[in-house]
Backbone as JSON Lines, residues from 0, in Angstrom:
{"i":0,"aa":"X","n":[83.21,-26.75,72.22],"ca":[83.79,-26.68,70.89],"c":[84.71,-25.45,70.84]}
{"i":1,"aa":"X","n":[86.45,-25.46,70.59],"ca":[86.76,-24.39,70.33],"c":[86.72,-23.77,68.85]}
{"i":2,"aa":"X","n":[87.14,-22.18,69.17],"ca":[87.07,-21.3,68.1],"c":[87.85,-22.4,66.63]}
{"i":3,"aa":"X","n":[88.41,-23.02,66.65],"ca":[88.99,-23.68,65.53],"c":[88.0,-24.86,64.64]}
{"i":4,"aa":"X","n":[87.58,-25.38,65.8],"ca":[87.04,-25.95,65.53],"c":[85.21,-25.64,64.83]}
{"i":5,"aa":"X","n":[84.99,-24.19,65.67],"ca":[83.77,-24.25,65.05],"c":[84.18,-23.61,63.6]}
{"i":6,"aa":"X","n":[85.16,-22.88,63.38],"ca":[85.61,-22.73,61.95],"c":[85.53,-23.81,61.61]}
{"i":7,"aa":"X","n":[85.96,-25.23,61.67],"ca":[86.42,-25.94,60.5],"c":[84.99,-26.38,59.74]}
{"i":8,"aa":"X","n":[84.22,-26.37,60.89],"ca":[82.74,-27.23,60.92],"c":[82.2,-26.03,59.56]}
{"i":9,"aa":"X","n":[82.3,-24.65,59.84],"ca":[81.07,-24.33,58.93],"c":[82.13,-24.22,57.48]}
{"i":10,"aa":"X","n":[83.24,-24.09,57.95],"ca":[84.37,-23.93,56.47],"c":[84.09,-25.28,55.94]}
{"i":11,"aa":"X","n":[83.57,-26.74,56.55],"ca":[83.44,-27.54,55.63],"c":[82.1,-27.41,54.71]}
{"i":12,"aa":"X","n":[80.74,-26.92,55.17],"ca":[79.83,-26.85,54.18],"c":[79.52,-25.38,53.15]}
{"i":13,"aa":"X","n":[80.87,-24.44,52.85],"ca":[81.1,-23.65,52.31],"c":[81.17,-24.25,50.5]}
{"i":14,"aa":"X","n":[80.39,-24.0,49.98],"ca":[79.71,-24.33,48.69],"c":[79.12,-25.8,48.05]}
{"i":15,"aa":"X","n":[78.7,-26.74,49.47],"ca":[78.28,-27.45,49.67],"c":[76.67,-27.44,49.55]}
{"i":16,"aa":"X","n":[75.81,-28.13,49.02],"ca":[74.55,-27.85,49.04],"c":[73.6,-28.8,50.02]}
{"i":17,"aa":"X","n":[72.85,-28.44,50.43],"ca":[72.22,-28.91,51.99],"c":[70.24,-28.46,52.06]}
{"i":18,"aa":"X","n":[70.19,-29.3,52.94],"ca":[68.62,-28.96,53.44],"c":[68.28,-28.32,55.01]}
{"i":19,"aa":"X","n":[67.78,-26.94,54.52],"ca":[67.57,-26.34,55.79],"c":[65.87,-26.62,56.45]}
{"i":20,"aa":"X","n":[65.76,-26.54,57.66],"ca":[64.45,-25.99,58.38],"c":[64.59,-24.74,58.73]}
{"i":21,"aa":"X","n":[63.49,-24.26,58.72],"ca":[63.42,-22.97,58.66],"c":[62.61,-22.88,60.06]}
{"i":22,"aa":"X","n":[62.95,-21.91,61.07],"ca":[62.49,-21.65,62.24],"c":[61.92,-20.49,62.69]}
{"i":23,"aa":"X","n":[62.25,-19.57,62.09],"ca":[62.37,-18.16,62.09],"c":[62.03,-17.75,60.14]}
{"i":24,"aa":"X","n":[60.74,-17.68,59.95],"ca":[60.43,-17.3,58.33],"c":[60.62,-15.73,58.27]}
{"i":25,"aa":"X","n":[60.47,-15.31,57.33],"ca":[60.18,-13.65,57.07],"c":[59.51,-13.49,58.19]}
{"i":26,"aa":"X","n":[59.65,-11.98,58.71],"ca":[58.03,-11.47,59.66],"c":[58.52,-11.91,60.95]}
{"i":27,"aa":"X","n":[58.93,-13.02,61.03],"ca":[59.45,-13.58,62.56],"c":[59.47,-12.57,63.99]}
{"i":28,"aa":"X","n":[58.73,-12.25,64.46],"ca":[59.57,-11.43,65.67],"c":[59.92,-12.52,66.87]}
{"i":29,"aa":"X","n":[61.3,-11.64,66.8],"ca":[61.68,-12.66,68.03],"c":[62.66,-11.36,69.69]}
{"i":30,"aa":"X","n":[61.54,-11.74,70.33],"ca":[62.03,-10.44,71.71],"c":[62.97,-10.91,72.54]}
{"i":31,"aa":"X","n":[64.52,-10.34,72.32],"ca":[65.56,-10.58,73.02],"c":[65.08,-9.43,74.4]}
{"i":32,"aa":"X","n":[66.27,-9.69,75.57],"ca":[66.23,-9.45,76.85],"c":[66.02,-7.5,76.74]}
{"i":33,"aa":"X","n":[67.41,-7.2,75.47],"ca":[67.28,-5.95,75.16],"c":[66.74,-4.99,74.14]}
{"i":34,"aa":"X","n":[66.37,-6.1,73.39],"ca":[65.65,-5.15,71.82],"c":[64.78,-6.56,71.45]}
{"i":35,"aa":"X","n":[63.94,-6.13,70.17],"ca":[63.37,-7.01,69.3],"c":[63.87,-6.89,68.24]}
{"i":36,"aa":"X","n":[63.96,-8.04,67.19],"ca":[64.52,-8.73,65.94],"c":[62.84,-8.91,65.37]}
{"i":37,"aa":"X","n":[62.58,-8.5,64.13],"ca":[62.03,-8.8,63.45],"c":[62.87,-9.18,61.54]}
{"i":38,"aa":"X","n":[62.76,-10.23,61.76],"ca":[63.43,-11.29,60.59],"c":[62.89,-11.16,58.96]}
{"i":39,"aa":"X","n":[63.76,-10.32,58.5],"ca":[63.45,-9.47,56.95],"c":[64.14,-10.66,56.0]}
{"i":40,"aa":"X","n":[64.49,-12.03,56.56],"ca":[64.74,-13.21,55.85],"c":[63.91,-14.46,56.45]}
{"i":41,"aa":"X","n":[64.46,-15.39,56.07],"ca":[64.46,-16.49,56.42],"c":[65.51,-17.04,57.15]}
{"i":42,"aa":"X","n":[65.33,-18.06,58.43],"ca":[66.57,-18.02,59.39],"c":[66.05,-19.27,59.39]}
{"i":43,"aa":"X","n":[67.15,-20.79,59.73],"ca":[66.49,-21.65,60.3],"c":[67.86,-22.26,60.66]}
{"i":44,"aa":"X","n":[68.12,-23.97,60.48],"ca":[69.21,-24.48,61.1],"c":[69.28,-25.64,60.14]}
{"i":45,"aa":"X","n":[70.59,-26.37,60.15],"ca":[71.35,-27.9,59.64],"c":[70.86,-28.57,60.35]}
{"i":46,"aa":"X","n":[69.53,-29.33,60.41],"ca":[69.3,-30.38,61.18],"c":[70.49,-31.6,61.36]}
{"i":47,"aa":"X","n":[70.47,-31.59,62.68],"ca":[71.25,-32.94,63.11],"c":[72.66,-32.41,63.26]}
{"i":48,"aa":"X","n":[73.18,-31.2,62.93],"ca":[74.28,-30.96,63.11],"c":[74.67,-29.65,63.92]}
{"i":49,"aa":"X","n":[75.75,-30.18,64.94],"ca":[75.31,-29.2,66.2],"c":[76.44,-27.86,66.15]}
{"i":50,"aa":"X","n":[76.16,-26.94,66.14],"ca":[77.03,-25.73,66.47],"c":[77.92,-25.43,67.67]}
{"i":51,"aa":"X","n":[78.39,-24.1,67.22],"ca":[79.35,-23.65,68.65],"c":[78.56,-23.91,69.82]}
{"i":52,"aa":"X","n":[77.58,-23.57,70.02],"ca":[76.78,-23.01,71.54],"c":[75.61,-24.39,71.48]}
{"i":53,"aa":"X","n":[76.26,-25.72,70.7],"ca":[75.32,-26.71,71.45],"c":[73.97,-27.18,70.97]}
{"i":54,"aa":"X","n":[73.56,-26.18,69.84],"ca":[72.42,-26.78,69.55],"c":[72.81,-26.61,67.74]}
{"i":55,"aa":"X","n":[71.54,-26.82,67.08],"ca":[71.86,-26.88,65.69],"c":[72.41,-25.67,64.96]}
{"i":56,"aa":"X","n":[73.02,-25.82,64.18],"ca":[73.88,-25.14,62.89],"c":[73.12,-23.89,62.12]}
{"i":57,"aa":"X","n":[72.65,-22.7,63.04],"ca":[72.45,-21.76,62.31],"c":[72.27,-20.99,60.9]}
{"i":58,"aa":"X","n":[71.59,-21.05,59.83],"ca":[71.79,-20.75,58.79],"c":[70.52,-19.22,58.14]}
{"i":59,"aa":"X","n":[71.2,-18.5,57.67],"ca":[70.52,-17.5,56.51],"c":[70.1,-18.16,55.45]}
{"i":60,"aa":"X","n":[68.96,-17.36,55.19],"ca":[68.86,-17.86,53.97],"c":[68.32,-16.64,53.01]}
{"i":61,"aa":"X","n":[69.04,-16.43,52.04],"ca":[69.16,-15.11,51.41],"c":[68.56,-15.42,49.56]}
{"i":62,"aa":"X","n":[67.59,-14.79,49.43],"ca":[67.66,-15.37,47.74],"c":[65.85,-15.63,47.55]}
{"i":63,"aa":"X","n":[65.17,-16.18,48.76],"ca":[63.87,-16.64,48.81],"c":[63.04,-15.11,49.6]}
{"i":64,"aa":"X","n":[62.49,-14.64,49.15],"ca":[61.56,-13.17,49.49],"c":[59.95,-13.81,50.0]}
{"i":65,"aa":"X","n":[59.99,-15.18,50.17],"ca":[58.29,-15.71,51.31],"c":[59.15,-16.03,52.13]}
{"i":66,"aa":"X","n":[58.02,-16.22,52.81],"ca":[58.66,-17.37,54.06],"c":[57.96,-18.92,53.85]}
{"i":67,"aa":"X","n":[58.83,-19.58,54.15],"ca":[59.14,-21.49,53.84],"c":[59.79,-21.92,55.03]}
{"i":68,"aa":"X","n":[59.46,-23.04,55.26],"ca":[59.53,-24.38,56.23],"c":[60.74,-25.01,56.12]}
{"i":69,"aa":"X","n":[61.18,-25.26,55.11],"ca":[62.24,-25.93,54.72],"c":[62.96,-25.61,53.36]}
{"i":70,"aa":"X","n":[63.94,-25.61,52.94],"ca":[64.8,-25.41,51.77],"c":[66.14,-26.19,51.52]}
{"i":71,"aa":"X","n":[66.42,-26.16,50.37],"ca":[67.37,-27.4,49.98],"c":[68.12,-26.26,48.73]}
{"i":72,"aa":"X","n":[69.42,-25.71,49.14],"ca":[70.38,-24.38,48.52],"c":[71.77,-24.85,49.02]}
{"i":73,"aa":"X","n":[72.23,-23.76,48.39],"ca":[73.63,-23.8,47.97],"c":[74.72,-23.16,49.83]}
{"i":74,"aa":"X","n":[75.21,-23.11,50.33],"ca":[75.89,-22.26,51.16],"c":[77.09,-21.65,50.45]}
{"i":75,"aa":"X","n":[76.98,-20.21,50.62],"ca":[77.29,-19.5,49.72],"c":[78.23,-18.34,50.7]}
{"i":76,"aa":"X","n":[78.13,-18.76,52.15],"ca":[78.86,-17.74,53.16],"c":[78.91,-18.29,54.09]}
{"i":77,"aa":"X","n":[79.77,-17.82,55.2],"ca":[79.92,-18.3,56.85],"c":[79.97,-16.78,57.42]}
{"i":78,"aa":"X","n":[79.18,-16.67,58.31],"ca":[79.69,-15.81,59.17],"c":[80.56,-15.99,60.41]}
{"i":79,"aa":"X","n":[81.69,-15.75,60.83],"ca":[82.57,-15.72,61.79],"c":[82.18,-14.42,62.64]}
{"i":80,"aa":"X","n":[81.65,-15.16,64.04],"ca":[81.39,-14.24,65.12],"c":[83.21,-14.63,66.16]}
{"i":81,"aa":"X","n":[83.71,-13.22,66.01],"ca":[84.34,-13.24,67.1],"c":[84.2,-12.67,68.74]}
{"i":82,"aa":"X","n":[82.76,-12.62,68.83],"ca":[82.64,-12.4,69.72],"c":[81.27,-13.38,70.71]}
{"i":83,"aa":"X","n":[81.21,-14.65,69.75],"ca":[80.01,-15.06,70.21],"c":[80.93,-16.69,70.19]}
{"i":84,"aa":"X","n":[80.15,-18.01,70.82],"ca":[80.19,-19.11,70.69],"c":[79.98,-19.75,69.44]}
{"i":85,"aa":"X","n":[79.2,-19.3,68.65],"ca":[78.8,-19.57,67.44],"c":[78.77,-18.99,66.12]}
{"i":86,"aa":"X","n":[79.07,-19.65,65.24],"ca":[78.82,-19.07,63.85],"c":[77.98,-19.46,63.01]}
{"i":87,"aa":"X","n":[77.49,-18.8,62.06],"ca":[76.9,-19.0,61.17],"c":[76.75,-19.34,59.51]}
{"i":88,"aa":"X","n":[75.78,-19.7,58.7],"ca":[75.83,-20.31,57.39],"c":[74.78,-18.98,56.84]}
{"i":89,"aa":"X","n":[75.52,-18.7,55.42],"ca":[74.69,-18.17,54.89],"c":[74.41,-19.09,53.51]}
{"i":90,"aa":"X","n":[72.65,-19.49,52.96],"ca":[72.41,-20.29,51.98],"c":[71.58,-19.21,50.7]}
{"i":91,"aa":"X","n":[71.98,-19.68,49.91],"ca":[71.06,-19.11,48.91],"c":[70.63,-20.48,47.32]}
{"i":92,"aa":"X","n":[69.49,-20.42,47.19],"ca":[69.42,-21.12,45.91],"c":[70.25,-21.62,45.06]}
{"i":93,"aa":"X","n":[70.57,-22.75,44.09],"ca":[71.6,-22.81,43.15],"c":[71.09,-21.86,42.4]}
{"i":94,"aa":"X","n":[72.6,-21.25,41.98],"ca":[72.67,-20.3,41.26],"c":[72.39,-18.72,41.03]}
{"i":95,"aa":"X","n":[72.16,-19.08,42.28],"ca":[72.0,-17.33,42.85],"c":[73.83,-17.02,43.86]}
{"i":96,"aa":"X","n":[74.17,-16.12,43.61],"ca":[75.45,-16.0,44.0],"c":[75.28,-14.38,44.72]}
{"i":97,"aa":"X","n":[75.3,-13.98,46.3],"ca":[75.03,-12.67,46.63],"c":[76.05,-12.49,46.33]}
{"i":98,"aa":"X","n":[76.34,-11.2,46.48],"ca":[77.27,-9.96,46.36],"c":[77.73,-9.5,47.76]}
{"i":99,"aa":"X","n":[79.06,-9.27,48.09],"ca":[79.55,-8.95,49.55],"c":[78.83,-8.15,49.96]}
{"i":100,"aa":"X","n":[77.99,-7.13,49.24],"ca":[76.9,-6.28,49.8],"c":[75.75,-6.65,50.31]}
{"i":101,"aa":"X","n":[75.28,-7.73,49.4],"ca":[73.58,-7.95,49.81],"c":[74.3,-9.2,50.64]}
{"i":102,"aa":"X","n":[74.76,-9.85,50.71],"ca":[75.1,-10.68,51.87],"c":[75.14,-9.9,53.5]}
{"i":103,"aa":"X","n":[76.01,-8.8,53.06],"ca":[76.29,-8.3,54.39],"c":[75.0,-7.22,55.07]}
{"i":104,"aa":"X","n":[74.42,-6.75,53.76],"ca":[73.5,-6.16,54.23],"c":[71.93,-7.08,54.59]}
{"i":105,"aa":"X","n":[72.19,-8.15,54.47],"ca":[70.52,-9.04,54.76],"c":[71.03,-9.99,56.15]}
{"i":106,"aa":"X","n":[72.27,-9.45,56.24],"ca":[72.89,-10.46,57.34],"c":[72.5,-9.13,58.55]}
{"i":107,"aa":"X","n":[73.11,-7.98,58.39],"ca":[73.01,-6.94,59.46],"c":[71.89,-6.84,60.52]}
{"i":108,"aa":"X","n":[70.36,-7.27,60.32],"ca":[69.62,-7.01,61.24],"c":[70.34,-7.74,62.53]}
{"i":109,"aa":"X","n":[70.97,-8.67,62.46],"ca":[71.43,-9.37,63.65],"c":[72.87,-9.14,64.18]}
{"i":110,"aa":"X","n":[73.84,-8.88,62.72],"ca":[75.06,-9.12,63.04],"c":[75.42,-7.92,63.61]}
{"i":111,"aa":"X","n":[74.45,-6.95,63.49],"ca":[75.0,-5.43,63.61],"c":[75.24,-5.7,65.66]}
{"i":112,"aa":"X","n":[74.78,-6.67,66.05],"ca":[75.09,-6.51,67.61],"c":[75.75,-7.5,67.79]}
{"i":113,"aa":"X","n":[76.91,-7.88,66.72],"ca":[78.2,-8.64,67.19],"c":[79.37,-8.31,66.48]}
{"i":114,"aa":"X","n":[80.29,-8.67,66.54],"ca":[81.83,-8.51,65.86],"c":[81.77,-9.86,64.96]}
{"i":115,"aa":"X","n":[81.57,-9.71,63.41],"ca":[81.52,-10.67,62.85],"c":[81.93,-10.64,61.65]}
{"i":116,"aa":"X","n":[82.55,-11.54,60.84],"ca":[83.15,-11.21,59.5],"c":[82.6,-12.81,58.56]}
{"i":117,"aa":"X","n":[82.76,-11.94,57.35],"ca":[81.5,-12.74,56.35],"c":[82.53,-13.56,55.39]}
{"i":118,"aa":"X","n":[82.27,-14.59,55.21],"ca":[83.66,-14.97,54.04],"c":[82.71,-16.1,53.48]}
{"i":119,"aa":"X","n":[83.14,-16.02,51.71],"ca":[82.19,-16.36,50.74],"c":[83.03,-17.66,49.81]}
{"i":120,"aa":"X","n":[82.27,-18.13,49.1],"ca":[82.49,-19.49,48.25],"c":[84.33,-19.01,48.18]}
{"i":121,"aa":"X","n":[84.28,-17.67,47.07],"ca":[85.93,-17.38,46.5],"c":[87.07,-17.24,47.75]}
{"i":122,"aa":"X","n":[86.39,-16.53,48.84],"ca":[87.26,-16.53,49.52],"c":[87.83,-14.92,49.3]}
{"i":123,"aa":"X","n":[87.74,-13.84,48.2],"ca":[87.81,-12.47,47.97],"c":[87.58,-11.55,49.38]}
{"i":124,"aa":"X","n":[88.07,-10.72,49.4],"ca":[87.49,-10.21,51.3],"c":[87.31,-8.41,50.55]}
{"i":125,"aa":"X","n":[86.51,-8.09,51.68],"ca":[86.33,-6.66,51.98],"c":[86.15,-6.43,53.15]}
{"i":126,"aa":"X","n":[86.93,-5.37,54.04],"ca":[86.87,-4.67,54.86],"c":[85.6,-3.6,55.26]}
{"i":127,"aa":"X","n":[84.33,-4.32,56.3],"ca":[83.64,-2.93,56.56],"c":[83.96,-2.43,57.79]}
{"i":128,"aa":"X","n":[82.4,-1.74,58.28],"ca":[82.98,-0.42,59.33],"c":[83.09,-1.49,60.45]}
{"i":129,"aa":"X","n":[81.99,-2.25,60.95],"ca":[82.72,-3.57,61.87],"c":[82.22,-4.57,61.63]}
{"i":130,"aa":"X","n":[82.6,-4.98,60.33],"ca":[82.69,-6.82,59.55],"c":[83.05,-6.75,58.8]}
{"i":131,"aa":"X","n":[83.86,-7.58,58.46],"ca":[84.66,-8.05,57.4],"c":[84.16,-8.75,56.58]}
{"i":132,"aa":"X","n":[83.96,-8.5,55.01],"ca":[83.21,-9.52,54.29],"c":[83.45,-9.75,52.57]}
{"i":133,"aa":"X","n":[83.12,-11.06,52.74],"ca":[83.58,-12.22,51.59],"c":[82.83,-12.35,50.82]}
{"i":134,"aa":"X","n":[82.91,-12.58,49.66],"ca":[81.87,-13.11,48.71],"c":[82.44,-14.09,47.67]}
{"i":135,"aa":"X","n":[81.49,-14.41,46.79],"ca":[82.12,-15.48,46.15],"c":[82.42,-14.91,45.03]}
């Protein structure tokens, strides 16, 4: 899949509402090669629909403070990794709308070890120290 294309894929479910699985709940630890991730959200995927790197459609989920199995919310962000195969969905509840801050800051446990920029329902941008980010 190229870079265009995995844009178009998550730019199409950008304020679209959807049902996630959840794979990764709150608490999650998950031990990469060089550090550990312990998951201060909820992380799961777009069943049935496949991402940059081949498997399912990555998604945040920002707005829910337990951890849950499954959820049915709003996508409310994309993250654009320019430095990875894949990008990501950020979801939150109807009617919860983050803020370029709490988006970018509930996104950071992970994004902070890629080059990635955040762009939201409006499409509005802000410049950080290394991501760029959107809100609605």
């Amino acid at each position: 899949m190229t870079a265009e294309e995995r844009s178009a894929l998550t730019a199409f479910y950008l304020g679209k509402t959807a049902t996630i699985e959840i794979d990764r709940p709150i608490g999650y630890v998950h031990r990469k090669k060089d550090y550990t991730l312990t998951y201060p959200i909820n992380y799961g995927y777009l069943p049935g629909v496949l991402g940059g790197d081949g498997e399912e459609l990555d998604v945040y989920l920002l707005g829910v403070r337990h951890p849950v199995s499954r959820f049915t919310g709003r996508i409310v962000g994309v993250v654009y990794r320019a430095d990875d195969v894949e990008d990501k969905l950020i979801m939150a509840p109807d009617g919860v709308f983050p803020t370029v801050e709490e988006m970018t800051e509930a996104v950071r446990f992970q994004e902070q070890y890629h080059q990635s920029r955040i762009v939201g329902i409006n499409g509005s941008q802000k410049t950080g120290q290394t991501s760029q980010s959107m809100t609605q």
